[in-house]
Structures are given as C-alpha cells and as structure tokens.
C-alpha positions as CSV (number, residue, x, y, z in Angstrom):
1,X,0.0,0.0,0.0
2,X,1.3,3.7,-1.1
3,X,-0.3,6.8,0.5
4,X,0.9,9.8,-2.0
5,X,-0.3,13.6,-0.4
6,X,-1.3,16.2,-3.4
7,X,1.4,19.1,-4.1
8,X,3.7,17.8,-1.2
9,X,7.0,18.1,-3.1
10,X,6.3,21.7,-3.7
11,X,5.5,22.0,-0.3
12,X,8.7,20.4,0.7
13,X,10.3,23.2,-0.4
14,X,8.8,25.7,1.1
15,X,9.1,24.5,4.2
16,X,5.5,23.2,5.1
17,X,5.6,20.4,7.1
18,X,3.9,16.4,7.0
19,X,-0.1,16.4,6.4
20,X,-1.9,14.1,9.0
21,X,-4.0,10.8,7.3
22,X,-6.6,8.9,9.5
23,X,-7.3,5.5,8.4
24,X,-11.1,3.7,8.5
25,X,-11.3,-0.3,9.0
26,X,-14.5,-2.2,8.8
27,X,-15.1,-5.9,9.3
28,X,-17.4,-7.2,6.5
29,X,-19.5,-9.8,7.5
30,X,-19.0,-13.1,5.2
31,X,-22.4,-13.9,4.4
32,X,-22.2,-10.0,3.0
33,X,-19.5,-10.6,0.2
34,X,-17.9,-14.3,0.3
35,X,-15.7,-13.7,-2.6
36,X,-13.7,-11.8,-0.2
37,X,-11.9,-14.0,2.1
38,X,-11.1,-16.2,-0.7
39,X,-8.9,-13.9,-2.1
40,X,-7.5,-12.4,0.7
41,X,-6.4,-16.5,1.0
C-alpha cells in the first residue's frame, strides 16, 4: 500500500511540514461478500 499527499514536493520546499492521514477499518460480514476472504487467502 502507497499513500501519495497532493502538491507535497512543492510544499517540501517551502518548508511546510507532514499532512496528518486517518485511516477507516470495517469488518465485512462473510455472508455480505464471500468472494472476499477467498482472495485475501
């Protein structure tokens, strides 16, 4: 996984600093999408 941050090498120079990122996770029930945890095995 790659997070990339919009204009951030221009910012770089500039002197701005790091942007903050929040991350979501869910649990999926199996009977909602089986296809799922096949591929993830």
């Amino acid at each position: 996984m790659a997070l990339m941050q919009k204009h951030r090498r221009k910012e770089r120079h500039t002197g701005g600093g790091n942007h903050s990122i929040g991350f979501a996770i869910y649990k999926v029930p199996k009977k909602v999408y089986p296809g799922l945890y096949q591929s993830i095995i």
